[in-house]
N, C-alpha and C positions, 0 to 999 in steps of 0.2 A: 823493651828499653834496656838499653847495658846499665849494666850496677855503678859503674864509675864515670860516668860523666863529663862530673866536676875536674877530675884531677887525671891525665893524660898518665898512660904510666913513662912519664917522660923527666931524666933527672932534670933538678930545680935551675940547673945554669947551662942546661943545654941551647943550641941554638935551633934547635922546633919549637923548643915551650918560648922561646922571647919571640917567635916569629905568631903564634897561636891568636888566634880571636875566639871570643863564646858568641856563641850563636841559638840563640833558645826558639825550637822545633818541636810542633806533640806532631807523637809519633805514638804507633799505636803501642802494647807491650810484647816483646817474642820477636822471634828473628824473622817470620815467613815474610817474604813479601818485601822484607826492608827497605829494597832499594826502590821498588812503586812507590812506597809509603813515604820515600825521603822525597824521591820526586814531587809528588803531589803536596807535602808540605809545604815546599821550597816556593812550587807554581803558586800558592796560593799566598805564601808570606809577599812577592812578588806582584801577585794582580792585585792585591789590596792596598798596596804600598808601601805595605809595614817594614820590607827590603827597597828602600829609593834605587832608582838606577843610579850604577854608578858605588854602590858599596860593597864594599871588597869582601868575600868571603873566608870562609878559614883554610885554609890546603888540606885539599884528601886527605893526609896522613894525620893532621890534628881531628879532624871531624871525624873521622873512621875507628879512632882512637878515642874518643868523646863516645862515640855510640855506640863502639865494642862490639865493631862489623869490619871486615875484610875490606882495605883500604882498596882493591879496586871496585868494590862496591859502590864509593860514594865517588871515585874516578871518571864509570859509567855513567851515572847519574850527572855528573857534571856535565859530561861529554855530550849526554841527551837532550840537557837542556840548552848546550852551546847553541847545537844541532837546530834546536827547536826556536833559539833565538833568544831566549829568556834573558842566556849568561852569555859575558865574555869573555874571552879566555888571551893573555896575551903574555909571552916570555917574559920574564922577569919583573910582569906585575899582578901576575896570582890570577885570581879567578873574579870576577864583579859582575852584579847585576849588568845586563845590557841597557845601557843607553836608550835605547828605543824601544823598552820593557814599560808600557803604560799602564799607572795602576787605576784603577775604576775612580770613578770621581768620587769625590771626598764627600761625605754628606754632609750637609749643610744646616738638618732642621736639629743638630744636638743641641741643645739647648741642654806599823809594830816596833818593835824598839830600831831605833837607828843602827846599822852596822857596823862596825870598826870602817874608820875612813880613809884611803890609801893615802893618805897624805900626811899620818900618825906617825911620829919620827918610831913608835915603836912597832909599823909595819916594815916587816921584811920582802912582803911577796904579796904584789896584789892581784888577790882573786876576784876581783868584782867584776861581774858582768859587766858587758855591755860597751869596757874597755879595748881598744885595739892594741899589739903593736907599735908601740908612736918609733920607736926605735927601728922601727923599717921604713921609716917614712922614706920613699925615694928622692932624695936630695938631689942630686946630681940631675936626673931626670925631670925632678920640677924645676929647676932651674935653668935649664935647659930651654924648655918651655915658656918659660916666665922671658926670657930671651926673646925667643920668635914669639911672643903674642907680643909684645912690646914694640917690636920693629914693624910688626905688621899690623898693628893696631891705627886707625885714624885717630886725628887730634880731637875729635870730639867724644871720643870714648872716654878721656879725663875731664871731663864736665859732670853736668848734673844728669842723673838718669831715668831712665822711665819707671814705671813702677816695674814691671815684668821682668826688669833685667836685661844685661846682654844681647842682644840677636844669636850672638857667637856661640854662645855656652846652650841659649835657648833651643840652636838648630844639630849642636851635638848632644845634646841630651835625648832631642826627639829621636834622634839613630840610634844611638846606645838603650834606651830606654823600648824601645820597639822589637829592637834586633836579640836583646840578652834574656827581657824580663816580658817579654810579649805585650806591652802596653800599648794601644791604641791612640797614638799621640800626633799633634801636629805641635811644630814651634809656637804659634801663636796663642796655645793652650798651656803653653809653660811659662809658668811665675815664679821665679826664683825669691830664694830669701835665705836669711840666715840660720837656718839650722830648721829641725821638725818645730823647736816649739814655736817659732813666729807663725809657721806656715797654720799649728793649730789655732794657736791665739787668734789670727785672721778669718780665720773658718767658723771659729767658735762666734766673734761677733756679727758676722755675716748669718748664723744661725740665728741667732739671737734676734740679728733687723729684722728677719723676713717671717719671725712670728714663732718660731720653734723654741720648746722649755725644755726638752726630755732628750736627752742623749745617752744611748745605753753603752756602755763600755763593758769587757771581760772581766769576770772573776777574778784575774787576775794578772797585774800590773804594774804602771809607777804610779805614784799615789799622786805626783803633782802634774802630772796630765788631768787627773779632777779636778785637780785646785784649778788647777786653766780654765777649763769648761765653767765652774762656778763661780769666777773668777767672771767671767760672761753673762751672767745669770742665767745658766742653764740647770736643771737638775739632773743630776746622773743617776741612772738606775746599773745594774748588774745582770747580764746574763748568764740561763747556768751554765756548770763545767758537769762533766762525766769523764767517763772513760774516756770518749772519742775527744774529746777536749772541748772546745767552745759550743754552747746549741743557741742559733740564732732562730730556729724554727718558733719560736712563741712569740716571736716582735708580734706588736698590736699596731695599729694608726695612731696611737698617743705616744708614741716615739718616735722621733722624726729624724734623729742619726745616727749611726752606730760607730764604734772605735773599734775595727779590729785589728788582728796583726796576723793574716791567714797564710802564709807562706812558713812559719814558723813562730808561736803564740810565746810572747814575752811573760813569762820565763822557764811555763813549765813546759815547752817543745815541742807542744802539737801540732802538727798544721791543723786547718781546718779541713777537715773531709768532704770529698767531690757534692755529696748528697747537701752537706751543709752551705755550702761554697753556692749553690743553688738555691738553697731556701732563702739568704743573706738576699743575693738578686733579686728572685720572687716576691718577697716582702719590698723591696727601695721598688720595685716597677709597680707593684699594686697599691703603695699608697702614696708612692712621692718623695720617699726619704731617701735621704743620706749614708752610703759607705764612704767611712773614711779610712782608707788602707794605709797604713804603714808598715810599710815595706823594708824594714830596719835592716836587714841582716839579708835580703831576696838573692843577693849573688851566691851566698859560701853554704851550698847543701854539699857533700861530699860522699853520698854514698849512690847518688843517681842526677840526673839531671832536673834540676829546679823546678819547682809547678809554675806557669808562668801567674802573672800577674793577675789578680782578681780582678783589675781594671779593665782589663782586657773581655771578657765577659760582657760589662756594660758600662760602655765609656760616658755614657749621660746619666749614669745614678753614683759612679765611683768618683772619689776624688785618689789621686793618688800621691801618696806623700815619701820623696827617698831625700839623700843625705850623704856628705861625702865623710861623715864623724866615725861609720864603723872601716868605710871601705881604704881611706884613704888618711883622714887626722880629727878630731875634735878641733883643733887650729883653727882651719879653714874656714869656719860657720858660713859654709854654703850648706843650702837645702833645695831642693825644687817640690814643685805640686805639679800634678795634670788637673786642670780644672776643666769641666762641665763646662762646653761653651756659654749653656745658659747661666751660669754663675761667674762668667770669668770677670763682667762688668762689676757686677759689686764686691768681689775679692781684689780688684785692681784700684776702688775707690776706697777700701777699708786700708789696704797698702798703704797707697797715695803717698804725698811728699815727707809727710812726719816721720813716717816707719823707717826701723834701723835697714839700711841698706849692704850686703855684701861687698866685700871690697870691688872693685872694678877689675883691677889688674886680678886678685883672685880667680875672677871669672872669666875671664878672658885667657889666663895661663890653663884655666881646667878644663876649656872648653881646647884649649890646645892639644892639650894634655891626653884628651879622650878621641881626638882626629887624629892624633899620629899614630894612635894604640897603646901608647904605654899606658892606659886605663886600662884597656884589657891583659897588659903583660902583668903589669901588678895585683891585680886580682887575681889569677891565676897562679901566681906565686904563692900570693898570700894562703889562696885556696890549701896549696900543696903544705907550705907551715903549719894551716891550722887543723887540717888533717891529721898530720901529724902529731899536733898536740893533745889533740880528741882521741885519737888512737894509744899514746902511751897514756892519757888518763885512765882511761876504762881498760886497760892490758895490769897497769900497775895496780889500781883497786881489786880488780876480780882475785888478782893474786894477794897482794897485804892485806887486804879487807874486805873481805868479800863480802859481809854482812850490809856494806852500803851500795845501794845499789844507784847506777847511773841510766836516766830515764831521759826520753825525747827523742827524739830523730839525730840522723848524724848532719848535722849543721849548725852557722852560728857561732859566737863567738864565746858559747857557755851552757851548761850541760846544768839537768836538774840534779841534784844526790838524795834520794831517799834515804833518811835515819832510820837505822834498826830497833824494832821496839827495845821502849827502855831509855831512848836517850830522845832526851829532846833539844828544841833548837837552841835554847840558853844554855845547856852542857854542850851540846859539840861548839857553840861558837866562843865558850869560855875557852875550849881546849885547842881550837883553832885561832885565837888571838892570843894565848901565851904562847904559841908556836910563830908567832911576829905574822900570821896573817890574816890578811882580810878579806871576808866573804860575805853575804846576805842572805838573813834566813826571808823562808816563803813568805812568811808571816807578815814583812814587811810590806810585801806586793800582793796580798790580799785584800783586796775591794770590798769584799763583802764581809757583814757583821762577825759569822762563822768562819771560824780559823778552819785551814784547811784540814781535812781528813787524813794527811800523812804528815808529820814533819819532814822538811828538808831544807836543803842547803844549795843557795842558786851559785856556782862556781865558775867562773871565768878563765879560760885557760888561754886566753889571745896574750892579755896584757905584760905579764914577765918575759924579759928577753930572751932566745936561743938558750943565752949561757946560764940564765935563771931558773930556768926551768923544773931542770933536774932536782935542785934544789927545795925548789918549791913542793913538787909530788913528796919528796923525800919527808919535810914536815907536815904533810896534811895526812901522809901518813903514820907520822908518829903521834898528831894529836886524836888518828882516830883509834887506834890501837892501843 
């Protein structure tokens, strides 16, 4: 697998990168063989469905570029599959699944102390996790959008709604969500809603009707995703942490859901590991329980191409929960679920007419938004900013301060910082709020009784603008030194 994936080495206002789609493919790792290996991929994203006919691929030169192989490599491969019927190939409109590409029939039987708060007229620079960007929101572009879904929209789309949402948004979500993050989706399995926490809230009392008490969540978190579940009368217990990060290997049958965030673990960076990623399935298949994936952050890995979706593994024990809060605005309060067919009737009756509904026109402009592509230009963008940002954190650290160290994988919208013995979380965050910024020690998103075994400092490098920036590294390192 090539190292750079995420981020084409393609300048940020070039016209390849505005033209580029992501496209998420396992492939095996190492070059032998690449282009069998892309093939057979492709054939297989293809007869299972997961690429509908009719969806337009990335161009050679983005995809070969993505996978850090020789652009006529993935050219051939196109060219084999035209050959072969799969794809088809037509001047001036790229490359798409063929038309008469059928995929296999659909199965049917699935059944600690608070932080300094960025909104402190005495913050200068907010570091908090979990923050996007709002200053790149694409204006022009959602507006745009917001345009043609308005024109093209029927007159009953401004009525009253169903619980599930949209059609529109439902049936771009299921291609986006298949194609980027490997998720196992059909429209009809997608329930929109206002952000992650309704979609939990929802799940939580649906656990709750159907007789479950014990919902295990990670070591470590936000604290008021418990309060939700308990909030439900569920009891939450804790899984442990180690090295490898989350171990879901001890679930018992007296636990009947789990919270994880496997693509990247909120907040210390781990993913969850192949071997774990397994045990997680193994357990929901042999006793009946519940993964609930949140998928927070599943687009922006930057040092290799993304693990696909844990849903995808097993679409009748996963529920999967994404968001347009990191990738696109907190504004918005769109969220989507994939639900379990067999749970879709009582998550749609727990909805029902009471629950807060997404705006309409919202849905409808993002469901635009995501068929024209510029979901995927903006990601991609964003990708190559936040790269960036992650890159001068840890380049400016190792040299000002090297004593702190920056841990997790490269993605995400925020980096762990290890404190050096000697200082702890209530010194560095004195020293980091008379420096006007705001950060969140671990401490706070510890679940469990036991304070973590390291102090640190959960850092957010998305949220200050371009011109902030500099600024920003500038006092977090003068409060650490």
């Amino acid at each position: 697998m090539a190292d750079n994936w995420a981020t084409s080495p393609t300048p940020l206002g070039s016209s390849a990168l505005r033209r580029s789609l992501d496209l998420h493919l396992d492939l095996p790792h190492g070059s032998r063989g690449i282009g069998a290996a892309l093939a057979r991929a492709l054939r297989e994203a293809i007869r299972t469905g997961r690429l509908a006919p009719g969806t337009r691929l990335p161009s050679s030169r983005a995809l070969a570029a993505d996978l850090g192989v020789a652009r006529n490599t993935v050219a051939d491969v196109y060219a084999e599959l035209v050959a072969e019927g799969w794809l088809s190939a037509r001047q001036g409109s790229g490359t798409r699944v063929a038309q008469r590409a059928t995929p296999r029939a659909a199965r049917t039987a699935r059944r600690a102390p608070l932080p300094p708060h960025p909104l402190n007229p005495r913050v200068t620079y907010n570091l908090m996790p979990g923050t996007p960007d709002v200053s790149t929101f694409p204006r022009a572009a959602w507006a745009a959008a917001v345009r043609r879904a308005l024109t093209a929209a029927p007159s009953e789309a401004f009525g009253y709604q169903l619980a599930n949402g949209r059609v529109e948004l439902r049936r771009a979500l299921a291609g986006y969500l298949a194609r980027v993050r490997g998720v196992d989706v059909t429209p009809e399995r997608v329930v929109l809603c206002s952000g992650f926490h309704q979609g939990l809230t929802l799940l939580a009392r649906v656990l709750h009707a159907r007789g479950a008490r014990r919902v295990a969540m990670e070591s470590y978190g936000l604290p008021h995703h418990r309060d939700m579940l308990t909030a439900a009368g569920l009891q939450t217990t804790t899984l442990p942490y180690d090295a490898q990060g989350t171990d879901p290997t001890g679930l018992t049958p007296r636990t009947h859901a789990v919270l994880l965030t496997p693509s990247h673990q909120f907040p210390t960076g781990v993913p969850l590991t192949p071997e774990r990623r397994q045990a997680a399935i193994d357990w929901a298949r042999r006793t009946g329980g519940l993964l609930l994936e949140d998928d927070y952050d599943g687009e922006f890995r930057y040092d290799r191409q993304p693990v696909g979706a844990l849903q995808g593994l097993d679409p009748d024990h996963v529920v999967y929960l994404g968001t347009a809060s990191k990738s696109l605005s907190p504004a918005l309060r769109l969220g989507w679920m994939v639900v379990p067919e067999r749970l879709l009737p009582e998550v749609l009756a727990a909805k029902g007419a009471s629950e807060t509904h997404s705006s309409v026109i919202d849905q409808l402009a993002l469901a635009e938004f995501v068929h024209s592509g510029a979901y995927d230009r903006h990601i991609r963008a964003m990708r190559t900013r936040y790269r960036r940002r992650r890159d001068a954190l840890v380049t400016t650290l190792a040299t000002r301060a090297p004593a702190y160290r920056v841990t997790g994988i490269s993605a995400g919208l925020h980096a762990l910082l290890n404190l050096p013995p000697g200082v702890s979380e209530s010194t560095a965050l004195a020293r980091t709020t008379r420096e006007g910024l705001a950060l969140s020690p671990l401490t706070f998103h510890t679940l469990t009784p036991t304070p973590p075994p390291h102090p640190a400092l959960i850092l957010g490098y998305a949220a200050p603008p371009d011109h902030l920036f500099p600024g920003a590294l500038n006092a977090l390192c003068r409060a650490l030194t």
